[in-house]
OpenMM code with the backbone's topology and positions (N, CA, C; nanometers):
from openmm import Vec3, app, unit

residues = "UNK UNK UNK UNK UNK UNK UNK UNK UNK UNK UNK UNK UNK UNK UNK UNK UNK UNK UNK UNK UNK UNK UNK UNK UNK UNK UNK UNK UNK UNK UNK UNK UNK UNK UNK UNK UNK UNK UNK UNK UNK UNK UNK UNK UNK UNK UNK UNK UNK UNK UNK UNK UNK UNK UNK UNK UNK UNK UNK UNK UNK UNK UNK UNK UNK UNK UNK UNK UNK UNK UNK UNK UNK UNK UNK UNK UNK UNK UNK UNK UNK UNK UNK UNK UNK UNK UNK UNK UNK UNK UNK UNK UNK UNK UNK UNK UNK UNK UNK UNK UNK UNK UNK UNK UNK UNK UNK UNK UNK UNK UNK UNK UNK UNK UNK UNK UNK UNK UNK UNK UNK UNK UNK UNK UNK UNK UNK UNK UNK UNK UNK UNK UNK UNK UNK UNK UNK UNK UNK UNK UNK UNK UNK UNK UNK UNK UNK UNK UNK UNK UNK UNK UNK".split()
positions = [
    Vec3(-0.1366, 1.0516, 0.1904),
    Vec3(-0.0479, 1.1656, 0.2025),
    Vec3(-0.1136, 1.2859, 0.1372),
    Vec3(-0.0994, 1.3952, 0.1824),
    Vec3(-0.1382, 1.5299, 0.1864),
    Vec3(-0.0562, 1.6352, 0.1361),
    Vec3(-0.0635, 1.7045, 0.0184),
    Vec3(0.0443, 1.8084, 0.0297),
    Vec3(0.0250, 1.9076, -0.0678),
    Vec3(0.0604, 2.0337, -0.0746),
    Vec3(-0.0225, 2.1214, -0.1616),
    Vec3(0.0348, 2.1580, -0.2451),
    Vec3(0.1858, 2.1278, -0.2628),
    Vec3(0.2586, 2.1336, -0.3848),
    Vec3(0.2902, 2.0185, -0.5089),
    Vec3(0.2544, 1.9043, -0.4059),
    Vec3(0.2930, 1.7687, -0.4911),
    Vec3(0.1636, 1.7041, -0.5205),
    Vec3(0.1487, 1.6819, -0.6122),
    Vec3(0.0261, 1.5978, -0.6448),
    Vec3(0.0400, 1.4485, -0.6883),
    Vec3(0.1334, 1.4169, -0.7167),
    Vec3(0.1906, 1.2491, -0.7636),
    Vec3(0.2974, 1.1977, -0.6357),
    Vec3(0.2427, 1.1154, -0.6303),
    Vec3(0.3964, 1.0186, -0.5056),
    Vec3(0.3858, 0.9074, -0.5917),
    Vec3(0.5161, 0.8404, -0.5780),
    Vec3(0.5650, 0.6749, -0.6012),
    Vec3(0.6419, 0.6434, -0.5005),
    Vec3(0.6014, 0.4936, -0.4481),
    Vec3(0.6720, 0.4472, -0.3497),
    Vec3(0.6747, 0.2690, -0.4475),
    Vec3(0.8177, 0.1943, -0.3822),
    Vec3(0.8471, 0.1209, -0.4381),
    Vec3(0.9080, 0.0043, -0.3221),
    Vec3(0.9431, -0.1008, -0.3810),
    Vec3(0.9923, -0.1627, -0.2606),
    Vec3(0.8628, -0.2906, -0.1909),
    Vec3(0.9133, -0.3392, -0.0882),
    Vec3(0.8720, -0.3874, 0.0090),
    Vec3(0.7252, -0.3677, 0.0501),
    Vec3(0.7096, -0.2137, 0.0750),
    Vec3(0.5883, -0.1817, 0.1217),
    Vec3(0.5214, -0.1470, 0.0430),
    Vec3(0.5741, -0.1534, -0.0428),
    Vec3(0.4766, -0.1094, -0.1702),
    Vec3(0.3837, -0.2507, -0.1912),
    Vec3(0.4472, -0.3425, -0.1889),
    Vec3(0.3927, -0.4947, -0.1860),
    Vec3(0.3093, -0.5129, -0.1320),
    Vec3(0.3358, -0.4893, 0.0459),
    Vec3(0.2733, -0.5173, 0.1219),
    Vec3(0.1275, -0.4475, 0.1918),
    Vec3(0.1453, -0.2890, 0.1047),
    Vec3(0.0284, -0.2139, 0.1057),
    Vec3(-0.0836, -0.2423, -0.0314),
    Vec3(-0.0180, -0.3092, -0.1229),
    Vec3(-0.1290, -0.4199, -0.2159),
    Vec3(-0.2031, -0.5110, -0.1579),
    Vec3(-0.1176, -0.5712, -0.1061),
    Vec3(-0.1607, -0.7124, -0.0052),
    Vec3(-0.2503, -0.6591, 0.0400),
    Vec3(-0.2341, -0.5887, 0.1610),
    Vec3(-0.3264, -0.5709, 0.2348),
    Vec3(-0.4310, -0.5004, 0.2192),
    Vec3(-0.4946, -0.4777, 0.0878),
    Vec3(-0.5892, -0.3719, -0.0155),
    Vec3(-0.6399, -0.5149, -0.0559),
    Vec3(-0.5385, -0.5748, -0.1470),
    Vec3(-0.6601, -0.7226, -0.2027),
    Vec3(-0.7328, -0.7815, -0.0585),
    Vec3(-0.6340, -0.8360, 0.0629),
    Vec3(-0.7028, -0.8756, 0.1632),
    Vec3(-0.8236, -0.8276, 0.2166),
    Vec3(-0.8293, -0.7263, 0.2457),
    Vec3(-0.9791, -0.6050, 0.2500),
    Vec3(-1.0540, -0.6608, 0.2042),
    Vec3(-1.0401, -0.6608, 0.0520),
    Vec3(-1.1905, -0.7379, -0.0269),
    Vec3(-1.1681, -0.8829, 0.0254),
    Vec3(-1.1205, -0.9345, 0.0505),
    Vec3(-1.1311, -1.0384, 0.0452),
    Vec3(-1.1956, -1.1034, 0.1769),
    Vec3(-1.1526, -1.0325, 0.3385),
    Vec3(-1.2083, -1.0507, 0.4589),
    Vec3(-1.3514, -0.9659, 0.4341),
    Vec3(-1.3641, -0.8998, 0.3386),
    Vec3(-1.4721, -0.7705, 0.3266),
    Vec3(-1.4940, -0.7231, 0.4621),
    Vec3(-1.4168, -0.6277, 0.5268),
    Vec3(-1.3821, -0.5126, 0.6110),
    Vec3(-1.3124, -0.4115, 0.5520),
    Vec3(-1.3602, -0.2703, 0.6087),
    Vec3(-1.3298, -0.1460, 0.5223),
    Vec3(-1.1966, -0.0993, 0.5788),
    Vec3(-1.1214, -0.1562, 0.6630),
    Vec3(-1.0073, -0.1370, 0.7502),
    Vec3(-0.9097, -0.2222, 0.7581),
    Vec3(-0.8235, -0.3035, 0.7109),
    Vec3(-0.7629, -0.4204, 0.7518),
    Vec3(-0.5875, -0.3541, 0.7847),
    Vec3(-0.5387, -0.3187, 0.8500),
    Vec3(-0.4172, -0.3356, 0.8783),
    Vec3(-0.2905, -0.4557, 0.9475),
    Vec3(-0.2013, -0.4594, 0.9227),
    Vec3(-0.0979, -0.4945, 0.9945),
    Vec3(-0.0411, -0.5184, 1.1393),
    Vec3(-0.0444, -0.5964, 1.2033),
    Vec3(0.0289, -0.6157, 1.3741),
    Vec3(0.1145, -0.4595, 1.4091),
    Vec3(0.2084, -0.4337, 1.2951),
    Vec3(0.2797, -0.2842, 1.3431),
    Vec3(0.1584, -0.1482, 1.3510),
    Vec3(0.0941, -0.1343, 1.2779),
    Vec3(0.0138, -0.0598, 1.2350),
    Vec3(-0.1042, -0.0830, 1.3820),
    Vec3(-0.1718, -0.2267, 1.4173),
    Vec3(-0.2500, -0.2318, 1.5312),
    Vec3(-0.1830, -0.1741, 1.6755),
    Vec3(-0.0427, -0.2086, 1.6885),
    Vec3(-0.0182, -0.1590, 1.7844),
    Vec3(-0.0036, 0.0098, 1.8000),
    Vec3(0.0272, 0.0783, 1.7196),
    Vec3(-0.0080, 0.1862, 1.6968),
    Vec3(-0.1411, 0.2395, 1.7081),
    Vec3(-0.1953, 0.1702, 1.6508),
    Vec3(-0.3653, 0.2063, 1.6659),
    Vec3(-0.4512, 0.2334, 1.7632),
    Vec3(-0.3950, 0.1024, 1.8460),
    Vec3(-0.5019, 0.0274, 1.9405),
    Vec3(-0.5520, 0.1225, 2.0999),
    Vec3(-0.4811, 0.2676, 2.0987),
    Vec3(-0.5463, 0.3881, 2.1599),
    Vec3(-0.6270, 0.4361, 2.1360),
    Vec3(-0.6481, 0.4587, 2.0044),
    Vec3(-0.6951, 0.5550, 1.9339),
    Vec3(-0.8850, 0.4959, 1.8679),
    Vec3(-0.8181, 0.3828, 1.8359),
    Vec3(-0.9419, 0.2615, 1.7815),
    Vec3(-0.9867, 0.1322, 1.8468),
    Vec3(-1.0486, 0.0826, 1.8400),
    Vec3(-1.1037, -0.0110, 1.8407),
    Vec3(-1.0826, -0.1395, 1.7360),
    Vec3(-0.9927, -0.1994, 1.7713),
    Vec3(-0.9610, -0.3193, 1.6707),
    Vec3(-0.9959, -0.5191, 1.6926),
    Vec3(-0.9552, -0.5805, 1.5524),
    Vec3(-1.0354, -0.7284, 1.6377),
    Vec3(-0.9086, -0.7675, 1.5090),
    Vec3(-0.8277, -0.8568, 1.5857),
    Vec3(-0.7454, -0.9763, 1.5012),
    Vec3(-0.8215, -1.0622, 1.4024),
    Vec3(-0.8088, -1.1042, 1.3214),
    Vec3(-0.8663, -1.1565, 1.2139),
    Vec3(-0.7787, -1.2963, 1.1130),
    Vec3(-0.6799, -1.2791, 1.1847),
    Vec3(-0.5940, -1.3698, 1.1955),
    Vec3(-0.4059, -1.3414, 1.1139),
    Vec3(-0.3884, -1.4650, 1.0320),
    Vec3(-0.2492, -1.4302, 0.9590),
    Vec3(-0.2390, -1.4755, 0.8743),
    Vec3(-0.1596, -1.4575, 0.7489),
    Vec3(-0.0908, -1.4759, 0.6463),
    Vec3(0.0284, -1.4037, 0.6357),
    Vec3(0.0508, -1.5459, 0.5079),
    Vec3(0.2223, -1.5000, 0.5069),
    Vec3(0.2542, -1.4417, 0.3574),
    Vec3(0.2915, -1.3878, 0.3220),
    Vec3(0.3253, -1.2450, 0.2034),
    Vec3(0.4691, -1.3632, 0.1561),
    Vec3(0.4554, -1.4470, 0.0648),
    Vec3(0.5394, -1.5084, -0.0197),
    Vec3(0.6298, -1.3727, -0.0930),
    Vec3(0.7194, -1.4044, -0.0754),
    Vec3(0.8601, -1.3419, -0.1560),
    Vec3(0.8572, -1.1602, -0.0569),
    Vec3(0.8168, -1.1385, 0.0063),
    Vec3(0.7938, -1.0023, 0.0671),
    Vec3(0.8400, -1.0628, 0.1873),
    Vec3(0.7781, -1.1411, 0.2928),
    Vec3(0.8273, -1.1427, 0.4474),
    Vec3(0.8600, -1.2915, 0.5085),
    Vec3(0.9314, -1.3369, 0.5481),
    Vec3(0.9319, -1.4589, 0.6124),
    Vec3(0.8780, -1.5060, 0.7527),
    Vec3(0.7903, -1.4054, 0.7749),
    Vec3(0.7074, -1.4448, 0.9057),
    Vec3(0.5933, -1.3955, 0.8599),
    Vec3(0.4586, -1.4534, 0.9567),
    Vec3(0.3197, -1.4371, 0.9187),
    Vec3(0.3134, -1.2583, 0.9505),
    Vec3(0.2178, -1.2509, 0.8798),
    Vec3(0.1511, -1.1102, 0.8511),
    Vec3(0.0334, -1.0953, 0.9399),
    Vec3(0.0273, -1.0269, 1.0602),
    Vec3(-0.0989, -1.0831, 1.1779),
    Vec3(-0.2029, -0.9351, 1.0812),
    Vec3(-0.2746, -0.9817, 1.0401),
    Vec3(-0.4091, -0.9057, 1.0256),
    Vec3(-0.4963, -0.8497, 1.1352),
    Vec3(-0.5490, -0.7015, 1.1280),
    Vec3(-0.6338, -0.6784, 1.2228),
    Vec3(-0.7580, -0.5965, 1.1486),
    Vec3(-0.8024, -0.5906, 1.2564),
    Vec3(-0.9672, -0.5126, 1.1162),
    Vec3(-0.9736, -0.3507, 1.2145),
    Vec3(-0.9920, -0.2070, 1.1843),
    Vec3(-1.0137, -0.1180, 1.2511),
    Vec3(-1.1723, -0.1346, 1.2280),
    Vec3(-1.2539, -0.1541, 1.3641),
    Vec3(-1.3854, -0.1230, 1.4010),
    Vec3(-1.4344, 0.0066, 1.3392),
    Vec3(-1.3381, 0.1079, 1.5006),
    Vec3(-1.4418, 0.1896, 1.4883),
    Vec3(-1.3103, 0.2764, 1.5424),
    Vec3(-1.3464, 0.4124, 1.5649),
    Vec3(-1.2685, 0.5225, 1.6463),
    Vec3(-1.3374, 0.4930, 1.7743),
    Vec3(-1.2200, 0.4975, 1.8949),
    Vec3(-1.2400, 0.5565, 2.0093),
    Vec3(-1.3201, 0.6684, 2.0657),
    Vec3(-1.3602, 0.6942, 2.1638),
    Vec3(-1.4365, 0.8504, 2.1926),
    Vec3(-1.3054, 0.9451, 2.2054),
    Vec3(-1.3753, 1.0779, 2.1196),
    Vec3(-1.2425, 1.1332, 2.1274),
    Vec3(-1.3010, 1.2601, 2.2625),
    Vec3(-1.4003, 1.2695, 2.2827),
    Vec3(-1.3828, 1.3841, 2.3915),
    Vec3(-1.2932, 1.3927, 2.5229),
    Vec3(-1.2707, 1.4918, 2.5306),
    Vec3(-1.2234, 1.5254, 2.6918),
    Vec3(-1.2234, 1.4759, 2.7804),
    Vec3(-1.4039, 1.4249, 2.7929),
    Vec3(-1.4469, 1.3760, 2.9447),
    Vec3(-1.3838, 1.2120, 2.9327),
    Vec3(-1.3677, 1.1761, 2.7795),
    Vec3(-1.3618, 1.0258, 2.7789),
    Vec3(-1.2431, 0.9620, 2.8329),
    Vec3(-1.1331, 0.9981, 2.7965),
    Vec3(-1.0412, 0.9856, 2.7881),
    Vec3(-0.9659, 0.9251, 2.8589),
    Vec3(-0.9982, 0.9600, 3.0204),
    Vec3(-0.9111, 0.9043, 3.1361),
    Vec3(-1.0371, 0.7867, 3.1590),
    Vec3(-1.1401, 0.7806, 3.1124),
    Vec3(-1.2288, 0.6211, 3.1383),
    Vec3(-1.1885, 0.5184, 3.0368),
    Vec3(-1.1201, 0.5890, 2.9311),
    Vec3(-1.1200, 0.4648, 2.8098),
    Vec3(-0.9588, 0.4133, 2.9079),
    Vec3(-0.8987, 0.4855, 2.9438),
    Vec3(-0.7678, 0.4316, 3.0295),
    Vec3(-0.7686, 0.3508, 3.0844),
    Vec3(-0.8541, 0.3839, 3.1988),
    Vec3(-0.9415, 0.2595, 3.3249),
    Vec3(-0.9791, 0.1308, 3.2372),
    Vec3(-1.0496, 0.1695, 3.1655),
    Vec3(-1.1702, 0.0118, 3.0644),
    Vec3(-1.0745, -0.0436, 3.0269),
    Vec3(-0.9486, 0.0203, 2.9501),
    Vec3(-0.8693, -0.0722, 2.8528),
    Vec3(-0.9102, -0.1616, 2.7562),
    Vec3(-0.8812, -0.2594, 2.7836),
    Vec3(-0.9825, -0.3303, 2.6438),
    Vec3(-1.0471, -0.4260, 2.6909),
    Vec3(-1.0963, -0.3762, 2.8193),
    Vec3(-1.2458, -0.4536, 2.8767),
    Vec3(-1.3219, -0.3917, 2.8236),
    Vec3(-1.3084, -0.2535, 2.7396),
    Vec3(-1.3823, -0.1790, 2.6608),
    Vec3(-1.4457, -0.2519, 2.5109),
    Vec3(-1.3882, -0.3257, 2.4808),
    Vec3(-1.3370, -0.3744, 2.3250),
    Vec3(-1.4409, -0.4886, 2.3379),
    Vec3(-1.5323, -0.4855, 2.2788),
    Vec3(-1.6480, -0.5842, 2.2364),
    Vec3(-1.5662, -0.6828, 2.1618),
    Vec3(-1.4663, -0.6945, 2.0906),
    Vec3(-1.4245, -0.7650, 1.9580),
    Vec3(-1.3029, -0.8583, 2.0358),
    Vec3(-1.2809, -0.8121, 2.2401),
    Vec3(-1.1514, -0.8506, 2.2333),
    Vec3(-1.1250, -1.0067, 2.2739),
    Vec3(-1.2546, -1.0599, 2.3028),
    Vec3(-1.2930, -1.1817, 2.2985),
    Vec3(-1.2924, -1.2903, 2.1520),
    Vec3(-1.3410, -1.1904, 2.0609),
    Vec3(-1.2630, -1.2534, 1.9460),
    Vec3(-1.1606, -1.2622, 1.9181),
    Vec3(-1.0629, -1.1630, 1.9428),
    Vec3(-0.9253, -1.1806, 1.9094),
    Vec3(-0.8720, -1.2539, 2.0129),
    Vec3(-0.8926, -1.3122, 2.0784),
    Vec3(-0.8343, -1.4252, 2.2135),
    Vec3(-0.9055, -1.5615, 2.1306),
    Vec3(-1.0066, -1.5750, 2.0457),
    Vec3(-1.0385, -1.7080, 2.0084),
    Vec3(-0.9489, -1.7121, 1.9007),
    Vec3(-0.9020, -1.6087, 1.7949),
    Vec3(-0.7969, -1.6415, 1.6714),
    Vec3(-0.6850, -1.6515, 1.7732),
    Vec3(-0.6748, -1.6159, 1.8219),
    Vec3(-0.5282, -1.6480, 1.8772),
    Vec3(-0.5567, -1.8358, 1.9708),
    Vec3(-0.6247, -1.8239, 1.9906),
    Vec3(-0.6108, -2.0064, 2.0214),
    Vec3(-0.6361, -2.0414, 1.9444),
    Vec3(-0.7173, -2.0378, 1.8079),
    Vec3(-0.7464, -2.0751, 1.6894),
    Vec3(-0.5794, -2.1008, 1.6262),
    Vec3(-0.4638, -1.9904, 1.6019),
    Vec3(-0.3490, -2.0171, 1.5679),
    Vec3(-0.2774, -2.1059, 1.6592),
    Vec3(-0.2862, -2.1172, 1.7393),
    Vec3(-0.1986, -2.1937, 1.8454),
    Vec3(-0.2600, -2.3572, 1.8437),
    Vec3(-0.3840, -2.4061, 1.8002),
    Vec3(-0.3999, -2.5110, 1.7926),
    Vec3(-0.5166, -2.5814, 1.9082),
    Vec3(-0.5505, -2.5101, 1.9934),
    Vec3(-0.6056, -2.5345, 2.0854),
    Vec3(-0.7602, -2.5221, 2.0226),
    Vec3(-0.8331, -2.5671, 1.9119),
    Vec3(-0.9709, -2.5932, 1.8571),
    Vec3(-1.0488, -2.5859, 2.0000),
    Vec3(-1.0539, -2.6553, 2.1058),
    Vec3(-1.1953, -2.6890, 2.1947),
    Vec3(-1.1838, -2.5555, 2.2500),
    Vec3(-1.0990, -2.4820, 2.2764),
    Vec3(-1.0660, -2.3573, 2.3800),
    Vec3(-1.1402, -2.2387, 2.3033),
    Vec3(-1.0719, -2.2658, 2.1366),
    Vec3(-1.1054, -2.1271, 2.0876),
    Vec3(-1.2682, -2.1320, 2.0548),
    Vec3(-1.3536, -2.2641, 2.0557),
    Vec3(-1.4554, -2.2161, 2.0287),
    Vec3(-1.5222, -2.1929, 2.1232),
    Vec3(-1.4975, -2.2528, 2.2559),
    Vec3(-1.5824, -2.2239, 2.3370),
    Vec3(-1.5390, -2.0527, 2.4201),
    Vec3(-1.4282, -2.0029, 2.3387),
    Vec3(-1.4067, -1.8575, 2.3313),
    Vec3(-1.5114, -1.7851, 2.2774),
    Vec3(-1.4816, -1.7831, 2.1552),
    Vec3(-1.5327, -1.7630, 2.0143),
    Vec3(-1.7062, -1.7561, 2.0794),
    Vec3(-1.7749, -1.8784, 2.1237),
    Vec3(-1.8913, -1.8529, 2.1545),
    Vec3(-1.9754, -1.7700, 2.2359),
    Vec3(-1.8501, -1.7279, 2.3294),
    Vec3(-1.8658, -1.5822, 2.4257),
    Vec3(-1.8875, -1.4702, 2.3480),
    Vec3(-1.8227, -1.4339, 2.2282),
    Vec3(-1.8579, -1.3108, 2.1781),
    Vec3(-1.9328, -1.2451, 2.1854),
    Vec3(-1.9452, -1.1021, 2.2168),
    Vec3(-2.0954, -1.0093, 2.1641),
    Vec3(-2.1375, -1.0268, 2.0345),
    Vec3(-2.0455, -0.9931, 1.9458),
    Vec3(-2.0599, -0.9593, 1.8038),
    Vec3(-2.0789, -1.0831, 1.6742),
    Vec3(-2.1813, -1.1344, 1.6779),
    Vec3(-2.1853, -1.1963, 1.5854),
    Vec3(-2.2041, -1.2415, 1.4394),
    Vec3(-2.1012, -1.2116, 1.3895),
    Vec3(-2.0868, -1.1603, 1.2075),
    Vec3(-2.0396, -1.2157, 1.0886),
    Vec3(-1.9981, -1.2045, 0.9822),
    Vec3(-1.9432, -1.3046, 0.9175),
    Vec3(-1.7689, -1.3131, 0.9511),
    Vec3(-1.7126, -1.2694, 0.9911),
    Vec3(-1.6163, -1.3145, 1.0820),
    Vec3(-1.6347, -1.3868, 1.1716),
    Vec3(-1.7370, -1.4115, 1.2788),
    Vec3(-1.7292, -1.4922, 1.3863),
    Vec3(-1.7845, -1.6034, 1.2651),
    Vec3(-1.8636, -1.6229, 1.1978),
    Vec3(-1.8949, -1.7585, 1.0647),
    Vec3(-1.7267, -1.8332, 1.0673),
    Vec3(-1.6890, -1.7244, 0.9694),
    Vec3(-1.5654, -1.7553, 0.8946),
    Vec3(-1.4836, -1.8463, 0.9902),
    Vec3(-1.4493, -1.7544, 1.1228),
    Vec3(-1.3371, -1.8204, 1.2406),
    Vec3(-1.4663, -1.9570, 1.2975),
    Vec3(-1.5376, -1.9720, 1.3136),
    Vec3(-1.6350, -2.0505, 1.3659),
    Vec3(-1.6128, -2.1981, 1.2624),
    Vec3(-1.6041, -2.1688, 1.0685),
    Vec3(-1.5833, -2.3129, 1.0621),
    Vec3(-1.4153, -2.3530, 0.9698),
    Vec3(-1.3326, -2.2445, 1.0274),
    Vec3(-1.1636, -2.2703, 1.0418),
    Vec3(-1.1913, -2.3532, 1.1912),
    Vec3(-1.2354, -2.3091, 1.2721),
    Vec3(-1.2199, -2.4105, 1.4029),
    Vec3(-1.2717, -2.5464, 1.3383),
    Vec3(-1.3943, -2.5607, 1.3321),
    Vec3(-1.4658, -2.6869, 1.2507),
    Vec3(-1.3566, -2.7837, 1.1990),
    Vec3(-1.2881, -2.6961, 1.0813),
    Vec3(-1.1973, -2.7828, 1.0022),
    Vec3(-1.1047, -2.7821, 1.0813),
    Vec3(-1.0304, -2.7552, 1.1510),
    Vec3(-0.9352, -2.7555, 1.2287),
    Vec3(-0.9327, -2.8950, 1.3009),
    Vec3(-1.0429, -2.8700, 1.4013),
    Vec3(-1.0964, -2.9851, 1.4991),
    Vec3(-1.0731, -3.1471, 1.4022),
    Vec3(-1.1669, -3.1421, 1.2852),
    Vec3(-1.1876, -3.2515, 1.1824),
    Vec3(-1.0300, -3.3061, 1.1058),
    Vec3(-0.9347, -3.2418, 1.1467),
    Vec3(-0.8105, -3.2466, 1.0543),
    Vec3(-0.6753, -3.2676, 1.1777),
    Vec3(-0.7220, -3.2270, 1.2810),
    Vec3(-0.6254, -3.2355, 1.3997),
    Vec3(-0.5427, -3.2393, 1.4226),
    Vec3(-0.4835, -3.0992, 1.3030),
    Vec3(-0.3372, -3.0759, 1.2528),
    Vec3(-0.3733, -2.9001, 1.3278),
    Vec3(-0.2435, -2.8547, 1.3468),
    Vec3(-0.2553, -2.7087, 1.3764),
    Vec3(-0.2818, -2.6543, 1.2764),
    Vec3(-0.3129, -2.5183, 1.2719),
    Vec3(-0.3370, -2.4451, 1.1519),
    Vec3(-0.2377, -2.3592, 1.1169),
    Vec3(-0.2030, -2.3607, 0.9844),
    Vec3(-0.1211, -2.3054, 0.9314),
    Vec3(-0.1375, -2.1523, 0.8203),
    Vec3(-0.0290, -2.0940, 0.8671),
    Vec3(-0.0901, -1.9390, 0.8135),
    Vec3(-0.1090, -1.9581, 0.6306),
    Vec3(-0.1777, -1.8895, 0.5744),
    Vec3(-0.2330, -1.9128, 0.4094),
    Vec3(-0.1204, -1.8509, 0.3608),
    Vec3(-0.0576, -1.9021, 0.2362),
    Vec3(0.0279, -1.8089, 0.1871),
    Vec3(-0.0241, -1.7506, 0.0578),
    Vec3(0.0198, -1.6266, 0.0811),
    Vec3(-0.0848, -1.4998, -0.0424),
    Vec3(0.0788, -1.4521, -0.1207),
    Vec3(0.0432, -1.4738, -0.2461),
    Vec3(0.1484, -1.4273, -0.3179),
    Vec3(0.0910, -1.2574, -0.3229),
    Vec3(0.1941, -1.2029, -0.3895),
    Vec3(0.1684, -1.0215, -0.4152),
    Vec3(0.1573, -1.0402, -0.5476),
    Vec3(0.0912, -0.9225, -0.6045),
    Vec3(0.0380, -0.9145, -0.7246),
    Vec3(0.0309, -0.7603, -0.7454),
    Vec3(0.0684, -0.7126, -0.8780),
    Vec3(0.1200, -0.5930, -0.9202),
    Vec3(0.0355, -0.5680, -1.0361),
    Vec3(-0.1063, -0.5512, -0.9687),
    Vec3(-0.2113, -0.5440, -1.0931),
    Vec3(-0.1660, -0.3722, -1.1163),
] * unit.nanometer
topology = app.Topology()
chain = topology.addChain("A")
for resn in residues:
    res = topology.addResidue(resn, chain)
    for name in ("N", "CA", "C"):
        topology.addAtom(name, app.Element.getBySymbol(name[0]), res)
């Protein structure tokens, strides 16, 4: 927030929680971007995003917390604009990854890796999701979202 008279804000509550969370999570996926499912759908014009999966925010939310990572910005020129429309997110290098976490959550191990192995981008995220499938496969239980308590350092 921006403003030329106020120099201090406090916000409290809920989101106050949940904008911690998702600051420790950052370091923790080490991506310089990590937002929220509400926040991606908002985004996802403007940027370039890749699911990264979910957690669940103990004492803050009773449903999983879908994580997304912001890449990069979109092209913002003129000429681009009505082509990024057309591409959609045949545009999206990352959107093949986010189709393997999402069979990765759903349980389907053989699907998501042989997703997952399509990728362009190969990084320590595709590692990370590469041996959650591993253990997944070896345990042949679905996977279940991590639960992250909040913390009020």
């Amino acid at each position: 927030m921006e403003c030329d008279g106020v120099k201090k804000c406090t916000f409290i509550g809920p989101a106050a929680a949940l904008l911690h969370t998702l600051e420790r999570l950052t370091r923790r996926y080490k991506t310089n971007f990590l937002v929220d499912g509400a926040v991606e759908e908002e985004a996802q014009n403007n940027f370039v995003v890749r699911k990264l999966g979910e957690v669940r925010v103990t004492r803050v939310q009773d449903r999983p917390l879908r994580l997304f990572e912001i890449v990069s910005a979109k092209a913002a020129s003129e000429d681009e604009w009505m082509y990024q429309l057309e591409e959609g997110e045949k545009g999206n290098p990352f959107m093949t990854y986010s189709e393997a976490v999402d069979l990765y959550l759903k349980g389907t191990y053989e699907e998501a890796k042989a997703t997952l192995e399509k990728c362009a981008v190969k990084d320590h995220h595709y590692d990370r999701l590469m041996a959650a499938i591993a253990a997944g496969t070896a345990s042949g239980k679905p996977p279940e979202a991590e639960n992250v308590e909040p913390d009020y350092e």
